[in-house]
C-alpha positions as CSV (number, residue, x, y, z in Angstrom):
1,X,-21.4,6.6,12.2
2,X,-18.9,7.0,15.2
3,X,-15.4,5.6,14.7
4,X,-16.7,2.9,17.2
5,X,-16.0,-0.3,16.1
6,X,-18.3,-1.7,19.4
7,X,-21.3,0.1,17.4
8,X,-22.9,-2.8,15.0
9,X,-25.8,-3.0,12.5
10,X,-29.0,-3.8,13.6
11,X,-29.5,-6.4,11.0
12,X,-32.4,-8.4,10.9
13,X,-32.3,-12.0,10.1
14,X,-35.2,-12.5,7.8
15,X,-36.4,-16.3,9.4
16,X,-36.4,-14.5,12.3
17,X,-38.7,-11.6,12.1
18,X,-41.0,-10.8,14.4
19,X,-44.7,-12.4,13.8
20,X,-47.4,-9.3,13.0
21,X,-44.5,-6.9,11.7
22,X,-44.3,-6.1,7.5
23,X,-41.5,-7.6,5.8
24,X,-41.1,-4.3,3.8
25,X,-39.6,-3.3,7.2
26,X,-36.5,-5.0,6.1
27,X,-36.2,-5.0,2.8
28,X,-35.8,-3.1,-0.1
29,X,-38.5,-3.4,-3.4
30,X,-35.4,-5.2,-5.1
31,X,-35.4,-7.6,-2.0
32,X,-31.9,-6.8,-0.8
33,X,-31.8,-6.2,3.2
34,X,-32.0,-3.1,5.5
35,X,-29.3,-2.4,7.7
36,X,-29.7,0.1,10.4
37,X,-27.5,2.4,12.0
38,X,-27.5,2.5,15.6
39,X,-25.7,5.9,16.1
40,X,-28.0,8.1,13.9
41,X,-31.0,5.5,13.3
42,X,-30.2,6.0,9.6
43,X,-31.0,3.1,7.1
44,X,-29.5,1.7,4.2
45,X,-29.6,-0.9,1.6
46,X,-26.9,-3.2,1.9
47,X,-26.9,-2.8,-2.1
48,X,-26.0,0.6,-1.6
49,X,-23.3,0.6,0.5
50,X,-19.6,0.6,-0.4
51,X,-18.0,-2.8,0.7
52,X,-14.7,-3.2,1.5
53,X,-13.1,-5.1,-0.8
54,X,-10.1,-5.6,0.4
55,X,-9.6,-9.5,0.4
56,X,-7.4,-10.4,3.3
57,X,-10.5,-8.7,5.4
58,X,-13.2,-10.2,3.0
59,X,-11.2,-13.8,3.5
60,X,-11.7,-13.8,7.6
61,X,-14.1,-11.0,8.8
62,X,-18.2,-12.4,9.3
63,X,-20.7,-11.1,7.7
64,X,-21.5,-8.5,10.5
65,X,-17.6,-7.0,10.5
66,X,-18.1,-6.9,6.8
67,X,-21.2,-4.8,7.2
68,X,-20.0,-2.5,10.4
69,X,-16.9,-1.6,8.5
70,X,-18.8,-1.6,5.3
71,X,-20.7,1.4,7.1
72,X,-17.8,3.1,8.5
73,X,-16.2,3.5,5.3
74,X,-19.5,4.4,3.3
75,X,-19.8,7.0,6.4
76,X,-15.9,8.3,6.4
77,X,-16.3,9.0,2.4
78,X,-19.6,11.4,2.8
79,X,-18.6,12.9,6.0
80,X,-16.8,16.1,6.2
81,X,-14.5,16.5,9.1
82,X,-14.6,19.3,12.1
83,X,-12.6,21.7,11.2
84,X,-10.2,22.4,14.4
85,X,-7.4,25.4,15.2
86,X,-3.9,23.9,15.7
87,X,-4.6,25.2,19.6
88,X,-7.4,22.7,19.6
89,X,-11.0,23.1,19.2
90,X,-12.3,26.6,18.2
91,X,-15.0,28.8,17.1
92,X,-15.4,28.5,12.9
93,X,-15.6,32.3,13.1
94,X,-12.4,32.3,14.9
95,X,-10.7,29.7,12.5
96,X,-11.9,31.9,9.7
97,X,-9.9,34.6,11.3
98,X,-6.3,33.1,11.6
99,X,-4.1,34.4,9.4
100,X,-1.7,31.2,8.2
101,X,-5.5,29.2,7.4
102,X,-6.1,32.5,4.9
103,X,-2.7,32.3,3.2
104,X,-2.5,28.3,2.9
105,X,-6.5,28.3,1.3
106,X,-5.5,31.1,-1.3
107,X,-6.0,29.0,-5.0
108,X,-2.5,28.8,-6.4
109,X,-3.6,28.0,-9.3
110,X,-5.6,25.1,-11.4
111,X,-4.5,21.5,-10.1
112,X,-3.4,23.1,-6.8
113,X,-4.2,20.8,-3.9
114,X,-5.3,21.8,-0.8
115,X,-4.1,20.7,2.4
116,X,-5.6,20.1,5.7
117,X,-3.2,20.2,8.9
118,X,-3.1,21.6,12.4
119,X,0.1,22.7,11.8
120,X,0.9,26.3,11.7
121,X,3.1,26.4,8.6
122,X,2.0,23.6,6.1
123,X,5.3,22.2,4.2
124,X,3.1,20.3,1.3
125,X,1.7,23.7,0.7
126,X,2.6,23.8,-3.1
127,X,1.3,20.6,-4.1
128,X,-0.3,20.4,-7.1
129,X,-1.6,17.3,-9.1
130,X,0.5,16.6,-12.6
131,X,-0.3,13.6,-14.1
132,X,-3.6,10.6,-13.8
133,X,-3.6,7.5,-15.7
134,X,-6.1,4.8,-16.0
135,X,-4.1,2.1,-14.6
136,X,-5.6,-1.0,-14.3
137,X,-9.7,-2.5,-14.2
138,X,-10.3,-2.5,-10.5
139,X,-8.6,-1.8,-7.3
140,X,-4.6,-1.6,-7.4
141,X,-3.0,-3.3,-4.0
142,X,0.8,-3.0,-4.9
143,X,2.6,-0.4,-6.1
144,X,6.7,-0.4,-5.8
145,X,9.9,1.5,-7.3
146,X,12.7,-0.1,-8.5
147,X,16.1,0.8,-7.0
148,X,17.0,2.8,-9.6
149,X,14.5,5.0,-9.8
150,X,13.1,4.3,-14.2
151,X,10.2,1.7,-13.3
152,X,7.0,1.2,-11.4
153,X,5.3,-2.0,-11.2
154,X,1.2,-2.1,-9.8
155,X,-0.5,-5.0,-9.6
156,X,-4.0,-5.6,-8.3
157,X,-7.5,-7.0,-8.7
158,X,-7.7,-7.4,-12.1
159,X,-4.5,-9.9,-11.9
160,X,-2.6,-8.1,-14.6
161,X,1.2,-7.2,-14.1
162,X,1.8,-3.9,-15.1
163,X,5.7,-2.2,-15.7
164,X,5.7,1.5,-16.1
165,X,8.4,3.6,-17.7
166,X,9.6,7.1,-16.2
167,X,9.9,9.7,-18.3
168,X,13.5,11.1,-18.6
169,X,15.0,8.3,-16.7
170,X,16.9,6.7,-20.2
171,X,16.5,3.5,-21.5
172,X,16.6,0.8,-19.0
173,X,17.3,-1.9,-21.7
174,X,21.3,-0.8,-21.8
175,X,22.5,-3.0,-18.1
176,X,20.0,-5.8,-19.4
177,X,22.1,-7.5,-22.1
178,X,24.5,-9.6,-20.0
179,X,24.2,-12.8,-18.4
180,X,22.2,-13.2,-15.8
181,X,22.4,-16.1,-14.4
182,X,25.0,-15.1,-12.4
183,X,22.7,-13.8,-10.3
184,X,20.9,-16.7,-9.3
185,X,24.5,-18.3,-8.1
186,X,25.7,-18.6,-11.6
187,X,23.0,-21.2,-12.0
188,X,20.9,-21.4,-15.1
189,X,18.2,-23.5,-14.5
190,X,15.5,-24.5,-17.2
191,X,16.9,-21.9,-19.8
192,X,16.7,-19.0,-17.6
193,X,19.7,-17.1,-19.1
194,X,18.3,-17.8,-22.8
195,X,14.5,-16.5,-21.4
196,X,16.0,-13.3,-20.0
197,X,18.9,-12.4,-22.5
198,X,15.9,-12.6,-25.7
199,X,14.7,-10.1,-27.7
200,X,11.2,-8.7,-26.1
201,X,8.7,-8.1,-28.7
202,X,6.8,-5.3,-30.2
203,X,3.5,-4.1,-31.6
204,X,3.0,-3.0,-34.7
205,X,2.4,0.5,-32.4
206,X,6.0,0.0,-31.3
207,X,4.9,-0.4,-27.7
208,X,5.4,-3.6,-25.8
209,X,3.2,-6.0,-26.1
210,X,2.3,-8.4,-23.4
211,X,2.4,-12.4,-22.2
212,X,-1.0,-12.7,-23.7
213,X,-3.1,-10.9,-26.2
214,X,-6.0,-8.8,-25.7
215,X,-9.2,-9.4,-26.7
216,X,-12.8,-8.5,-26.2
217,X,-13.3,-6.1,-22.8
218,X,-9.1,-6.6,-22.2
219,X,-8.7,-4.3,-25.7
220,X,-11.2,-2.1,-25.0
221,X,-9.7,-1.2,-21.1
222,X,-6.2,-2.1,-22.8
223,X,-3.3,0.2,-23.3
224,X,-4.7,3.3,-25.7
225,X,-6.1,6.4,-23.9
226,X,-4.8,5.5,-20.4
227,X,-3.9,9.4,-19.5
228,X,-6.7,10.9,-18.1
229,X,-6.9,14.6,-18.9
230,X,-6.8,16.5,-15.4
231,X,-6.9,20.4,-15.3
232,X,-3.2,21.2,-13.5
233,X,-1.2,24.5,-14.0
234,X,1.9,22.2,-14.1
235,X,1.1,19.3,-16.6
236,X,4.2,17.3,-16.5
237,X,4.7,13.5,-17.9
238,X,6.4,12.0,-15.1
239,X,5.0,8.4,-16.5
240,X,5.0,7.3,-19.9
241,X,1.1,6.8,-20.5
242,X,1.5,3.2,-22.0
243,X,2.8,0.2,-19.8
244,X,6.6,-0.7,-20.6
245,X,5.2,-3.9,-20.0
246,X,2.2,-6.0,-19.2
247,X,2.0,-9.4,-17.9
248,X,-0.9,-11.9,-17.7
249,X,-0.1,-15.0,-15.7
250,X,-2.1,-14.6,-12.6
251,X,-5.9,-15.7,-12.6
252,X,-6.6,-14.0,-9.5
253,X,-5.3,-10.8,-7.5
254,X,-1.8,-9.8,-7.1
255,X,-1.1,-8.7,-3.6
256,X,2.3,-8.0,-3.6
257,X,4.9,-7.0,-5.4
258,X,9.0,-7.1,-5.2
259,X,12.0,-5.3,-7.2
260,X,15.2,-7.0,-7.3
261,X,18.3,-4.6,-7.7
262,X,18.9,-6.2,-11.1
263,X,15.6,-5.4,-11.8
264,X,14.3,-9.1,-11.7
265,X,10.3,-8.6,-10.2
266,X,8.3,-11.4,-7.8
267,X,4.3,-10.8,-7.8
268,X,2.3,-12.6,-4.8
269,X,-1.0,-13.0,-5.9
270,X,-4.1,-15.3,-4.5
271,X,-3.8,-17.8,-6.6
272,X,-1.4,-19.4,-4.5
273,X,1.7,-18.8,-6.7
274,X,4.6,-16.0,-6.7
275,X,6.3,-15.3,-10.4
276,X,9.5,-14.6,-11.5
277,X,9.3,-11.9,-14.2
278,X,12.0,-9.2,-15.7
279,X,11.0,-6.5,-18.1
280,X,13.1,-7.8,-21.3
281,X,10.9,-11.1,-21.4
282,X,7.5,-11.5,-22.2
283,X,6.3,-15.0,-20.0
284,X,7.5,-15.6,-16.6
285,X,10.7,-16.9,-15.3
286,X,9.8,-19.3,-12.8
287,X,6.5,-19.9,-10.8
288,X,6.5,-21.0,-6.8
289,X,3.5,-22.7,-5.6
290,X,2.5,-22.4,-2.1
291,X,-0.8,-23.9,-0.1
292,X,-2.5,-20.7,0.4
293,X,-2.8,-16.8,-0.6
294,X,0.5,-15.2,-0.5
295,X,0.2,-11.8,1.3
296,X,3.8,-10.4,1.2
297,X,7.0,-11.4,-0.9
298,X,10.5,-9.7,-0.7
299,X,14.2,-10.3,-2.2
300,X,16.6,-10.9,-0.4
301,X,18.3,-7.3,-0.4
302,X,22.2,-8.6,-0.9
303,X,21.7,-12.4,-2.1
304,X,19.3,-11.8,-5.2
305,X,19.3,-15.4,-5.6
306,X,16.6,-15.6,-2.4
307,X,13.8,-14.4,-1.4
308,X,10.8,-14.5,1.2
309,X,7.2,-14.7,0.8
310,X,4.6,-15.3,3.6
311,X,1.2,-16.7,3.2
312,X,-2.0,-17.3,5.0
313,X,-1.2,-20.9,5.6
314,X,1.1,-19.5,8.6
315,X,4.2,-20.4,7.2
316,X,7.1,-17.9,6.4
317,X,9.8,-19.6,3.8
318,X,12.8,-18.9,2.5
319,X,13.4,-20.0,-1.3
320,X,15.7,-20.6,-3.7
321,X,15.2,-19.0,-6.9
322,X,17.4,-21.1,-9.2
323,X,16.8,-24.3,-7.5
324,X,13.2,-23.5,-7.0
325,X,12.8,-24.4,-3.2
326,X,12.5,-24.2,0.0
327,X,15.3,-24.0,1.9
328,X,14.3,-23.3,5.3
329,X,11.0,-22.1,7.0
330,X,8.9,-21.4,9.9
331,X,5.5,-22.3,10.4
332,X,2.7,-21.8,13.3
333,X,3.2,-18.3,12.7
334,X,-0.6,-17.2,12.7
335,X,-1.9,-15.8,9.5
336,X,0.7,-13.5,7.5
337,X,-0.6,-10.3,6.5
338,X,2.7,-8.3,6.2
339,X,7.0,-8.4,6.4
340,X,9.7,-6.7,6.1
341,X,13.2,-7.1,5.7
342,X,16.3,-4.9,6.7
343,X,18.4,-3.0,4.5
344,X,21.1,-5.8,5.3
345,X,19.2,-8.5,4.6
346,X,19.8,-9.7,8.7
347,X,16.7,-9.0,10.1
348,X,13.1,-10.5,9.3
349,X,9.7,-8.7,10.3
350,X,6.9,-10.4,9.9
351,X,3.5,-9.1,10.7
352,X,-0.4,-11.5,11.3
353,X,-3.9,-10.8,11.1
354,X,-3.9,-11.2,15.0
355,X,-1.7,-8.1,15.4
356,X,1.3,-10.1,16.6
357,X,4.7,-8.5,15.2
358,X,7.3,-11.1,15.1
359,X,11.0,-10.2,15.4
360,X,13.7,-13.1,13.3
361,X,17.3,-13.6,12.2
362,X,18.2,-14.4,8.8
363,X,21.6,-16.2,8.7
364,X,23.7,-18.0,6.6
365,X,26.1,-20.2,7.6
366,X,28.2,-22.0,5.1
367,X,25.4,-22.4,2.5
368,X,22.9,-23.2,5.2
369,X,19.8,-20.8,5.9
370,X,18.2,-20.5,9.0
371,X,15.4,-18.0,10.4
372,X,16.0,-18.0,14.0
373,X,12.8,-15.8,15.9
374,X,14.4,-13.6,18.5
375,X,11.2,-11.4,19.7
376,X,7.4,-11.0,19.3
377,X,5.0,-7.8,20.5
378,X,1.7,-7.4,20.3
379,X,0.6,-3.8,18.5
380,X,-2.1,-2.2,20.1
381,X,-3.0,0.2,22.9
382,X,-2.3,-0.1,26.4
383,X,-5.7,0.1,27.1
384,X,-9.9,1.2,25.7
385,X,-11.0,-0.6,22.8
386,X,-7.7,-0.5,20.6
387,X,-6.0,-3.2,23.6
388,X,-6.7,-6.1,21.5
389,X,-4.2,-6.2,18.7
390,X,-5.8,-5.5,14.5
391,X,-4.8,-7.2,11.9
392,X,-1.2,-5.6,10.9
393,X,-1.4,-4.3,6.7
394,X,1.8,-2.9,6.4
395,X,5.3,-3.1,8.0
396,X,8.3,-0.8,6.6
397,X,12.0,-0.1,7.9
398,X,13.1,4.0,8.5
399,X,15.8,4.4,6.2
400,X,19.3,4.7,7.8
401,X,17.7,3.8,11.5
402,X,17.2,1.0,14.1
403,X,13.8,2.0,13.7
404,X,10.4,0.7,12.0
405,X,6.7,0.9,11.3
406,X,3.8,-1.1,11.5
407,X,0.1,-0.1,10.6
408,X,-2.5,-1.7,11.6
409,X,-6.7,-1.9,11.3
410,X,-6.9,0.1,14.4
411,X,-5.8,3.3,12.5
412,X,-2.6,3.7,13.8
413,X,0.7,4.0,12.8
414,X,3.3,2.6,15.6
415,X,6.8,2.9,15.7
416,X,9.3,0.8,17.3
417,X,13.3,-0.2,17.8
418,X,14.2,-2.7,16.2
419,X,16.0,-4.7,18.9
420,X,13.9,-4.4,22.0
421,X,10.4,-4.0,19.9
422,X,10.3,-0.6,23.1
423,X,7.6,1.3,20.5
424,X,9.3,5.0,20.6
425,X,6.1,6.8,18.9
426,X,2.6,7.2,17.8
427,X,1.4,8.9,14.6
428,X,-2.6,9.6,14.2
429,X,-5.0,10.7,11.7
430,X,-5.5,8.6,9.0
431,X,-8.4,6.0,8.2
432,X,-8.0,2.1,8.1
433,X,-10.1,-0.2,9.6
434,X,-10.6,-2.8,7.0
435,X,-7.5,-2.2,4.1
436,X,-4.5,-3.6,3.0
437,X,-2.3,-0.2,3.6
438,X,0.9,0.4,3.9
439,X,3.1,3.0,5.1
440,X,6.1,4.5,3.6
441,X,9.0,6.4,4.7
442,X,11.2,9.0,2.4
443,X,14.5,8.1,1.2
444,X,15.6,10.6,3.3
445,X,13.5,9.0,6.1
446,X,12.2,12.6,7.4
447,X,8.4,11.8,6.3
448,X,5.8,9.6,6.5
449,X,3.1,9.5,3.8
450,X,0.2,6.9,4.4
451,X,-3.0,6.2,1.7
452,X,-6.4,6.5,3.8
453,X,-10.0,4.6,3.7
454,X,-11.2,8.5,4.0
455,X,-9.9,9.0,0.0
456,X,-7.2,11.1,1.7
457,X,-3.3,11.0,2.0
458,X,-1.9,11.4,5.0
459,X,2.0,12.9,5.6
460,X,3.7,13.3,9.0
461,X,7.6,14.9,9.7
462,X,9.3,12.1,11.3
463,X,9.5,12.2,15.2
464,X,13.3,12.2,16.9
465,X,14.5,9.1,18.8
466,X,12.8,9.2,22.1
467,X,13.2,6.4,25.6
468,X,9.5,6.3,26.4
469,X,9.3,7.6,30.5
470,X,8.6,5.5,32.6
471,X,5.0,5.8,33.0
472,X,5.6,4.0,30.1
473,X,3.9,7.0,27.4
474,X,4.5,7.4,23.7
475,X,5.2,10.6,22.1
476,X,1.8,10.9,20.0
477,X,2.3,12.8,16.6
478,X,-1.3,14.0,15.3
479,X,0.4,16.9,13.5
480,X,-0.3,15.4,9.8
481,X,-0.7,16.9,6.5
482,X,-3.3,15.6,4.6
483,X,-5.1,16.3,1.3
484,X,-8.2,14.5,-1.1
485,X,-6.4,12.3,-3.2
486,X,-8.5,10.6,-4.9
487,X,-12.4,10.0,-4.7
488,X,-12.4,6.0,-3.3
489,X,-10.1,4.5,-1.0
490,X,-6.0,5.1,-1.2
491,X,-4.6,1.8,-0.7
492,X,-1.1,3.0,-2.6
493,X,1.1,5.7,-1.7
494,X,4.9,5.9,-1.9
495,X,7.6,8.5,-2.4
496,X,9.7,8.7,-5.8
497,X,13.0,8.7,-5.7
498,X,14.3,12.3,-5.3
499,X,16.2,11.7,-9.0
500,X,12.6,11.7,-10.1
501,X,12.0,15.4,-9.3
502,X,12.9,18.9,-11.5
503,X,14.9,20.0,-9.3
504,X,16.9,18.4,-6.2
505,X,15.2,17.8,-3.1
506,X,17.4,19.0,-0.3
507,X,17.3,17.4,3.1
508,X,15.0,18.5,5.7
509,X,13.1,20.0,2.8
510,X,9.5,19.3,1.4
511,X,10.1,21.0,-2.0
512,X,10.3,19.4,-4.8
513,X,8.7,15.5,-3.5
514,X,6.5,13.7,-6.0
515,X,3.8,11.5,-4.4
516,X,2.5,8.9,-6.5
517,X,-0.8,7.6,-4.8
518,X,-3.1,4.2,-5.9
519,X,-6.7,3.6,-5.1
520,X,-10.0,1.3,-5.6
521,X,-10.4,3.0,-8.9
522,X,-7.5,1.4,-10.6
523,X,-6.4,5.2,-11.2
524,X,-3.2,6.6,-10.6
525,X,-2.0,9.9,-9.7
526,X,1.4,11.7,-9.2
527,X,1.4,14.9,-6.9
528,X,4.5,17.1,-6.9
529,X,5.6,19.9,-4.2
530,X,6.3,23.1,-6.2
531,X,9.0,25.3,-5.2
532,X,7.1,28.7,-6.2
C-alpha cells in the first residue's frame, strides 16, 4: 500500500452485507474479517496483520485508522524500497555501476551493518552491531541516559522498571551515600532520606534483586540469559547483561521516563501515577496521582526538587516533589503527547495529539511558580494532505542552540527557533504514522538519529541555521543514513554519551558513536561506528 493515508480498507460491516452474496466473502474459516486493499486489491485477515500497538494511537484512533495504519505498517515491514542514485532516480544497472555503492556494500566483516543513503560518502559506514539483550516482555516505549553517562533506564509494556549498568563506567554507588534530602529543598518528607540512604539488597546470585519477587512466567522471562548471542566481529559488553535494578510498581505501561542529575528517576506510566525511584532503594519514593495517562514527565534541569509531567486530561503541572503537589498548572491544553524542557530550565515545550506545539515560560519568583504561554504553531505542511497537523510523539532541544525538534505522525521531522517558532528546516525519510517516536540529537548536536515503523534507524548531519526566503520554503534534508535495526518497529533510539565509546569521538566526526536502539520486541541493541 501507498504511503496514502486518504487510501482506507474496504471493510465490510457484516449486518450489512449485501443479500445473495456468500459470507465466506468476508471472512476467514476462523471467522475473523477480510479487509481489502484498495491500492493493490490484496486481501488480508485482520488476524494477520500487525497492529499498531502503540497506545496513545490505540487510545483515540477508530477502528478504521487502526486498520489503515495497521496495513501501512504490515506493508512498510515486507516491502523493499527503490533503490535510487544520489542524482535521483536511475537505471539498477547504472546504480550497480557507481563506484562509492561498490565500496560501501563490500562485507566488512560478520555483524557489519549495512547502510542505505543517497549520500555519496556514507559516515556510519563502519557500523557494526556489538551487543543484544532480551530487555523486557513486550514493546519498550522509554529509553533514557543518565547525565553521567553509567545507567540506562527502559521502561515499557510490560510495566516493569528496568536500571542498567554500563560496563567500565565504575561503581555508581560511591556519590550515593550522602544525604539527600537536600535535594528536595532540604526537606525530608515521609522518611525519604532514611529510604534512599539504606542498604539495597542482594540475591543470593549477588545481583540486585527487585521491589517484588518473581514468580511463575516473571522467573522464567526474569533476569538469567538476557544476552542474546549475535554473530559480530567486534563483541563488546557495553551493558552489563543483568539489570542493576528492577522495579515493579506499575500495573500498566510505562510511557516515560526521567533522570535527575543526582540520579533520582520519575516513570509515567498509564496507570495514572508518576514514581519517584533511585537505584540504591528497592520500593519507590513517592507516587503522584494524576486523572489520566501520563504521556511525558521531565525534571526540572537546575531545581531537582520539581518536575513536569503532562497527561491526556490536557493539563500540564508543575509539582513539588517533597511536598508532593501541585504548585501551578495549565489546563485546556488539548491532549499531551510530548514536552520538553530547555537546558536552563526557562523554557517549556509542550506538544498534543492535535499537532499544536505550544511555546511557555517557567518562572520563579520568590518561591512562586508560574507557566506563562508565550507562543503556539501548528506543525504540518503548508499544503497536500500533511496541512492538517498529526499527533506530535516526540519533542527534543539541539544541544547548545535556540533550536528544536518535533516529530510528528506525518513522518516528518521539523525544526524550529525557539523564540519565533519560524521552522528553519525539514528532515525526511523515516516511517511514523501511528508510533510514539522520538528524535534525538548528539551531544555534540551535529546528528540526528530517529527509530522508524519501517524496523529501520534513521541518521541525518545536522543542517546550518538558515532565515527561510521569503517565499516562505524550508531547507528539506532527505540526505539520511539509514540501516535495518531491528526486525519490528524502532520506537527507541538515542546516542550514548561519547565517554561510552573506545576511543574519543572528535567533533564533526562519526567514528567512534554507539547507537543504542529499542523496539516492539522488548530487545535491545547497541551499534558502534568503527574506526577501521
Amino acid at each position: 500500500m501507498v504511503e496514502d493515508h486518504d487510501s482506507e480498507p474496504n471493510v465490510m460491516n457484516p449486518q450489512k452485507v449485501p443479500s445473495g452474496v456468500p459470507w465466506k466473502n468476508f471472512f476467514d474459516s476462523d471467522g475473523n474479517l477480510i479487509v481489502k486493499n484498495l491500492d493493490t486489491g490484496e486481501k488480508t485477515s485482520v488476524k494477520d496483520l500487525e497492529k499498531p500497538v502503540d497506545p496513545v494511537f490505540l487510545r483515540f484512533a477508530s477502528q478504521e485508522e487502526q486498520l489503515s495504519a495497521s496495513m501501512t505498517v504490515s506493508t512498510l515491514n515486507t516491502q523493499e524500497k527503490p533503490r535510487n542514485s544520489f542524482l535521483g532516480r536511475a537505471h539498477p544497472s547504472l546504480i550497480k555501476r557507481t563506484p562509492f555503492r561498490e565500496k560501501r556494500n563490500i562485507v566488512k566483516g560478520v555483524g557489519h551493518v549495512k547502510i542505505n543513503t543517497k549520500k555519496a560518502e556514507a559516515e556510519f559506514d563502519n557500523l557494526f552491531v556489538v551487543q543484544a539483550l532480551r530487555a523486557h516482555d513486550g514493546p519498550i516505549w522509554s529509553l533514557r541516559m543518565n547525565e553521567k553517562g553509567n545507567l540506562l533506564a527502559t521502561g515499557g509494556q510490560d510495566a516493569v522498571l528496568r536500571v542498567w549498568l554500563l560496563c567500565g563506567q565504575g561503581n555508581p554507588e560511591v556519590n550515593w551515600n550522602q544525604d539527600y534530602s537536600e535535594t528536595f529543598n532540604g526537606k525530608s518528607k515521609d522518611g525519604l532520606n532514611k529510604h534512599v540512604v539504606s542498604e539495597p539488597s542482594f540475591s543470593s546470585s549477588g545481583t540486585r534483586s527487585s521491589s517484588k519477587e518473581t514468580t511463575g512466567k516473571d522467573t522464567e522471562n526474569s533476569i538469567s540469559n538476557r544476552e542474546m548471542n549475535i554473530q559480530t566481529k567486534y563483541p563488546r559488553q557495553l551493558l552489563k547483561s543483568q539489570p542493576f535494578r528492577e522495579f515493579m510498581g506499575h500495573k500498566l505501561d510505562i510511557l516515560d521516563i526521567a533522570w535527575s542529575k543526582n540520579d533520582f528517576l520519575l516513570s509515567a506510566s498509564m496507570d495514572k501515577t508518576v514514581r519517584l525511584w533511585h537505584p540504591s532503594v528497592n520500593e519507590a519514593l513517592r507516587k503522584f496521582q494524576h486523572s489520566d495517562f501520563i504521556t511525558t514527565v521531565h525534571f526540572h534541569p537546575i531545581e531537582e526538587g520539581i518536575f513536569i509531567s503532562g497527561a491526556l486530561d490536557e493539563k500540564l503541572r508543575v509539582w513539588d516533589v517533597a511536598e508532593k503537589k501541585v504548585i501551578t498548572f495549565k489546563d485546556r491544553l488539548g491532549l499531551i503527547t510530548a514536552s520538553s524542557v530547555s537546558r536552563d530550565g526557562k523554557h517549556l515545550l509542550v506538544g498534543t495529539y492535535k499537532g499544536l506545539c505550544k511555546s511557555f515560560l517557567l518562572k520563579q519568583d520568590q518561591g512562586t511558580w508560574t507557566l506563562q504561554q508565550v507562543n503556539e504553531v501548528e506543525v504540518c505542511s503548508r499544503r497536500g494532505k500533511n496541512s492538517k497537523g498529526s499527533k506530535i510523539s516526540g519533542i527534543s532541544f539541539k544541544p547548545h542552540s535556540d533550536e528544536f525538534l518535533v516529530s510528528s505522525n506525518d513522518s516528518r521531522l521539523r525544526c524550529y527557533r525557539l523564540e519565533s517558532l519560524v521552522r528553519t528546516c525539514k528532515y525526511l525519510g523515516h516511517r511514523n504514522f501511528c508510533s510514539q517516536i522520538h528524535p534525538c540529537y548528539s551531544e555534540d548536536g551535529e546528528y540526528i538519529l530517529c527509530g522508524s515503523e519501517d524496523r529501520q534507524v534513521y541518521i541525518w548531519k545536522t543542517q546550518p541555521q538558515k532565515v527561510p526566503e521569503n517565499n516562505g520554503k524550508t531547507e528539506q534534508n532527505e540526505w539520511s543514513e539509514h540501516f535495518m535495526a531491528h526486525n519490528c518497529i524502532v520506537s527507541c533510539a538515542i546516542f550514548a554519551p561519547n565517554v561510552v565509546s573506545n576511543r574519543k569521538v572528535a567533533n564533526h566526526s562519526a567514528i567512534g558513536r554507539v547507537i543504542i536502539t529499542a523496539g516492539y520486541s522488548g530487545e535491545i541493541r547497541i551499534y558502534e561506528n568503527m574506526d577501521l
